[in-house]
C-alpha positions as CSV (number, residue, x, y, z in Angstrom):
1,X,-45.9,-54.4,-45.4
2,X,-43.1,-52.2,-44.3
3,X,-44.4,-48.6,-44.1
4,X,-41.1,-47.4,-43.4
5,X,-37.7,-47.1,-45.5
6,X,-35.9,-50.6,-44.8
7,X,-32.9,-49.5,-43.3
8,X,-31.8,-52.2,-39.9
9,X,-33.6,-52.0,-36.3
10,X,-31.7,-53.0,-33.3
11,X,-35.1,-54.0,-31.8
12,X,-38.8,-55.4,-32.9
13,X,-41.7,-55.2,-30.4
14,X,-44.8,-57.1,-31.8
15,X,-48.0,-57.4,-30.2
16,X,-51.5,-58.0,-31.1
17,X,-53.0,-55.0,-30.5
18,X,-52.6,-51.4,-31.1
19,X,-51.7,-50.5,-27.4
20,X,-49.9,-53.7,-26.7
21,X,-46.5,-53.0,-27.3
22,X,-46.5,-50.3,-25.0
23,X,-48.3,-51.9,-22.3
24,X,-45.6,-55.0,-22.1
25,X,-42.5,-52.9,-23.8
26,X,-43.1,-49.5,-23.9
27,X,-40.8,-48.0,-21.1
28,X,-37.9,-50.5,-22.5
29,X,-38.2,-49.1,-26.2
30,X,-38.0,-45.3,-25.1
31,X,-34.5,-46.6,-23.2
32,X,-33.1,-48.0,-26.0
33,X,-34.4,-45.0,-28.3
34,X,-32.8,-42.6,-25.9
35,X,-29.9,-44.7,-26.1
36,X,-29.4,-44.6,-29.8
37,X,-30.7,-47.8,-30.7
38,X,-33.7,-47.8,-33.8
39,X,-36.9,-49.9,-32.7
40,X,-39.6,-50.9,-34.8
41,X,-43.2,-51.7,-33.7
42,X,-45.4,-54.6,-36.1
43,X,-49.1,-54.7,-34.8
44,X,-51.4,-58.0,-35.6
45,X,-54.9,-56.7,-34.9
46,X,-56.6,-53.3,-35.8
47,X,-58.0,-53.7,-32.2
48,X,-61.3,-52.8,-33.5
49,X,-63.5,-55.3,-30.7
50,X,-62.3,-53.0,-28.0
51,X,-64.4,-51.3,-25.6
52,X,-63.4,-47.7,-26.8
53,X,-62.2,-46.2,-30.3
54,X,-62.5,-48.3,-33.6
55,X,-59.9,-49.2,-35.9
56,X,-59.4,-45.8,-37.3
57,X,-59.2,-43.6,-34.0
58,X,-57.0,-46.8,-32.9
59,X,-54.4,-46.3,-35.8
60,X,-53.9,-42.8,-35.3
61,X,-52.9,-43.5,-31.0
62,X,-50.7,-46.3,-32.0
63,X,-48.9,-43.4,-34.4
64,X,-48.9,-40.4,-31.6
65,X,-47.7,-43.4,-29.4
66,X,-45.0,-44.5,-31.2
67,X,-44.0,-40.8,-31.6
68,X,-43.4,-40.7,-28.0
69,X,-41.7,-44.4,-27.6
70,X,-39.3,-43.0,-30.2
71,X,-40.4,-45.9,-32.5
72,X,-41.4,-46.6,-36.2
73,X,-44.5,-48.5,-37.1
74,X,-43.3,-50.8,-39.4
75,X,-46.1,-52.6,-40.1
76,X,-50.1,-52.8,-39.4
77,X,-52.0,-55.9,-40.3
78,X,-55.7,-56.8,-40.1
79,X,-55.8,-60.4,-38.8
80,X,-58.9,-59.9,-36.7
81,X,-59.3,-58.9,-33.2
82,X,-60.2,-62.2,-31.0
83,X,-59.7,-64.0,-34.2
84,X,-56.1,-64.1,-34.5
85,X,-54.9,-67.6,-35.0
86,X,-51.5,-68.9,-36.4
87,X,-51.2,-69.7,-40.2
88,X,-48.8,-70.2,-42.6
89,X,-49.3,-67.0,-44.4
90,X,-48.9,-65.1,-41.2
91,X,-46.0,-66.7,-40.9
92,X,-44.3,-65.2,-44.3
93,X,-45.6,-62.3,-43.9
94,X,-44.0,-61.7,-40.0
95,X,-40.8,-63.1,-41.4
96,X,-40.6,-60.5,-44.4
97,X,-40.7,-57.9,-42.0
98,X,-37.6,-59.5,-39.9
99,X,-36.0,-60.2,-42.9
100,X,-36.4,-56.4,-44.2
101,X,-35.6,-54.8,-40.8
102,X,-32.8,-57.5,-39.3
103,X,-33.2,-57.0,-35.8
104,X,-30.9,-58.9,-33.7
105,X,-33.7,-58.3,-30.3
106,X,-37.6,-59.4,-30.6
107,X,-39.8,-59.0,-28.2
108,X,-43.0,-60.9,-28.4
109,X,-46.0,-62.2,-26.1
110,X,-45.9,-65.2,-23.7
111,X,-47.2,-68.1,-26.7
112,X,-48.1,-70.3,-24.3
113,X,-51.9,-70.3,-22.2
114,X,-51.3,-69.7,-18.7
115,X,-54.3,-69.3,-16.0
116,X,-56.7,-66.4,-16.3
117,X,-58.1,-64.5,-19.3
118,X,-55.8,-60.9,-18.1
119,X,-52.7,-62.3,-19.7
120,X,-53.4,-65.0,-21.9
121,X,-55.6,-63.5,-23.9
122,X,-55.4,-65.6,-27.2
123,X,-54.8,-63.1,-29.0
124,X,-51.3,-62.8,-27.2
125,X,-50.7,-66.1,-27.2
126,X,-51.2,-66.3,-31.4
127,X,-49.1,-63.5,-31.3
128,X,-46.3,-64.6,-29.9
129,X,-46.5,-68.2,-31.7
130,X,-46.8,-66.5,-34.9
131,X,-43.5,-64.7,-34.2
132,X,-41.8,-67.9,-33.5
133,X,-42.7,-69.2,-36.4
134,X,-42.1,-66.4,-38.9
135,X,-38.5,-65.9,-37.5
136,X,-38.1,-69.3,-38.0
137,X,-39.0,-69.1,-41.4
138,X,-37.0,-65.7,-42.0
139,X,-33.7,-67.6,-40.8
140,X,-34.1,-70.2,-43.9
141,X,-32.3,-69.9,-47.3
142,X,-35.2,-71.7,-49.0
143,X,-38.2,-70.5,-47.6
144,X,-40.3,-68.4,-50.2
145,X,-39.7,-64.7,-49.4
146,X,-38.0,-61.4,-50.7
147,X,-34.7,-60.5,-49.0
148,X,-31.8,-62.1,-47.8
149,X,-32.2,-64.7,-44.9
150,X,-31.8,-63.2,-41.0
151,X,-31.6,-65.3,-37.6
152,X,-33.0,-63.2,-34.6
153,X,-30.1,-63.5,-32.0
154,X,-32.9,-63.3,-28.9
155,X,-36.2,-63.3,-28.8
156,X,-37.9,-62.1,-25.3
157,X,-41.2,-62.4,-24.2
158,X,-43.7,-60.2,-22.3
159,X,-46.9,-60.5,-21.1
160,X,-46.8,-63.6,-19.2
161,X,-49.2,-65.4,-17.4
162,X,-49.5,-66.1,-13.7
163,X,-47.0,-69.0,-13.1
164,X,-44.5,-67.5,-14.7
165,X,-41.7,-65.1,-13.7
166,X,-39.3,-62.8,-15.5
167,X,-36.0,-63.9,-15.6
168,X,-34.4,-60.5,-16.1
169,X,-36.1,-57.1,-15.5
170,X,-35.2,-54.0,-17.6
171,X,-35.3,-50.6,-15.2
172,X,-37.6,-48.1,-16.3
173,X,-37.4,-45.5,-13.6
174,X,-35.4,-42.7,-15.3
175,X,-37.9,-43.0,-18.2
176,X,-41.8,-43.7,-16.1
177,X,-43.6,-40.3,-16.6
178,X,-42.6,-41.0,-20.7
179,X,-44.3,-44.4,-21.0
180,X,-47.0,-43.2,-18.8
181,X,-47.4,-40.7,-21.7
182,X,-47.2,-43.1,-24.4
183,X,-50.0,-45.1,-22.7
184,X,-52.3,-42.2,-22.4
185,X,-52.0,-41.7,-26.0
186,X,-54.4,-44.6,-26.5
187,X,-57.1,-42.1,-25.1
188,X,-59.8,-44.6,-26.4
189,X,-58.2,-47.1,-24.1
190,X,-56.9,-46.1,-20.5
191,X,-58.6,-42.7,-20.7
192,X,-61.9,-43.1,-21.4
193,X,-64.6,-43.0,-18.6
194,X,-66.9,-45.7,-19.8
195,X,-64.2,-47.8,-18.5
196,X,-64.7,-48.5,-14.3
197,X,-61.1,-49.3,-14.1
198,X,-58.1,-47.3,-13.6
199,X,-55.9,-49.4,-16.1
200,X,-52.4,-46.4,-16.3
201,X,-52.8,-47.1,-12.2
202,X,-53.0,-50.8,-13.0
203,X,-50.0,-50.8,-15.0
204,X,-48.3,-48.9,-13.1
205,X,-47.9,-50.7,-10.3
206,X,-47.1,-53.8,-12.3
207,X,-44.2,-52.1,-13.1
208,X,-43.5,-50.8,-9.4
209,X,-44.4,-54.9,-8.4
210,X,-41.5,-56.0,-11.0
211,X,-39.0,-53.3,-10.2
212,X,-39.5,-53.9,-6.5
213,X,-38.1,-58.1,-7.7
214,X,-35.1,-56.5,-9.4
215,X,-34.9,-53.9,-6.2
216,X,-35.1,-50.6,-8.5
217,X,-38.3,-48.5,-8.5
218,X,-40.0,-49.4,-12.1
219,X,-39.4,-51.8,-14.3
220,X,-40.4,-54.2,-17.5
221,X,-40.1,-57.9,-17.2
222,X,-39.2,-60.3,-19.6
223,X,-38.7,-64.2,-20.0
224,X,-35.6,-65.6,-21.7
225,X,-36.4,-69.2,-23.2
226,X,-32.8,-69.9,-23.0
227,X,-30.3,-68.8,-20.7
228,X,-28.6,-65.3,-21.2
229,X,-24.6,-65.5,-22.0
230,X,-22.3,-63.1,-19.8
231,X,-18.9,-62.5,-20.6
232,X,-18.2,-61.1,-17.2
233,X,-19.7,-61.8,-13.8
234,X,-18.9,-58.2,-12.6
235,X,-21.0,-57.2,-15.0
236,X,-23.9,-58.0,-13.4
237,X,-22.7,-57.0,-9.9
238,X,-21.7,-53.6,-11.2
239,X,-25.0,-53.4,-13.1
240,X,-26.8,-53.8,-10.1
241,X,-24.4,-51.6,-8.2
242,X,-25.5,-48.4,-10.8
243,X,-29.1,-49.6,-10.7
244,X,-28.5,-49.7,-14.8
245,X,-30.3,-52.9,-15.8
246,X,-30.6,-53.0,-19.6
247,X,-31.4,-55.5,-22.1
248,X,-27.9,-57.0,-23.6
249,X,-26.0,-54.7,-25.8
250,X,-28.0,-55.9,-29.2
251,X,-24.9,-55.3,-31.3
252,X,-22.6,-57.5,-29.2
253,X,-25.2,-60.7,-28.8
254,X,-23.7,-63.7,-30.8
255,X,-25.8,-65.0,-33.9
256,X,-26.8,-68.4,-32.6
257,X,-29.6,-70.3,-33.2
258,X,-32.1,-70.3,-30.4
């Protein structure tokens, strides 16, 4: 269910848990929002098997989160924390939300089991299979849903497991100490001292390990299933010359099929 007006997003970020999207995407979306783009958040899972908080305290982070992302929850379903699994109904519901916001940019977990629990969680993996499929379905005339039919232009994936490598990374650096904020608004998360692990310390230098590939200081890494069209080389070159790495302008990617 949309909780917002259904006006167009530039950008979804969907993750399986409440503190997913900024974990993965977080420092990306408050780029875009600063540059003027709208970006919407869609969460799986209540998130309610984790260590800290319950579903309830967990809604109202993902809220004071999103304040500080410069997001809008869009929508919040219950499909069950370690029990997420792909289904057809799933499916129709992720695609009325793309059809209702028409982003041209999704970004999505890894849907594909790597090695090692940390990031191929299944509950990632469903994720980001279940947002294949329901764009899929949102691209189709026929399909069974309210609203006019919308192709995603890109989707991009985060969270992905050892093996594979980003093949673009987004620089965060000018906005760090803001997604570090957004992260410490899950309090029942990374600031809560039953937990023995530092996780904001973790993430953080994730994000130094993936700016250091793309030589700037912090950044967000991403996986393109198909290759990335440039209009002009210098582009990149001057791109890297400005350290201003961003994710394609999303009004200016061409609406082909993936």
């Amino acid at each position: 269910m949309m909780t917002q007006d259904q006006r167009r997003y530039d950008v979804l970020s969907i993750g399986a848990h409440p503190d997913d999207v900024e974990v993965g995407t977080g420092g990306v979306l408050i780029d875009l929002a600063a540059r003027g783009y709208r970006c919407g958040l869609v969460i799986m899972t209540h998130g309610e098997m984790g260590t800290g908080g319950n579903a309830e305290i967990r809604a109202k982070e993902v809220e004071d989160a999103a304040a500080i992302l410069g997001a809008d929850v869009l929508a919040r379903f219950d499909w069950g924390d370690t029990r997420l699994a792909d289904s057809y109904d799933k499916r129709l519901k992720i695609a009325e939300v793309i059809r209702a916001a028409r982003p041209k940019i999704v970004l999505a977990p890894y849907p594909h089991v790597g090695h090692g629990r940390r990031q191929s969680h299944p509950d990632h993996v469903a994720c980001g299979v279940i947002t294949l499929n329901g764009a899929n379905l949102a691209a189709l005339k026929k399909a069974d849903l309210p609203g006019e039919p919308h192709l995603v232009s890109r989707i991009f994936h985060y969270f992905l497991p050892p093996g594979v490598t980003p093949n673009f990374v987004v620089n965060i650096t000018p906005h760090f100490d803001r997604w570090i904020e957004a992260l410490s608004a899950h309090r029942s998360q990374f600031l809560n001292p039953e937990k023995s692990r530092d996780y904001i310390e973790h993430l953080s230098a994730m994000a130094r390990s993936f700016g250091m590939q793309a030589r700037c200081k912090y950044g967000q890494g991403f996986y393109a299933v198909e290759p990335i069209l440039v209009s002009n080389l210098m582009h990149l070159v001057e791109a890297d010359e400005t350290d201003s790495r961003t994710l394609p302008d999303p009004h200016n990617l061409p609406n082909t099929q993936r």
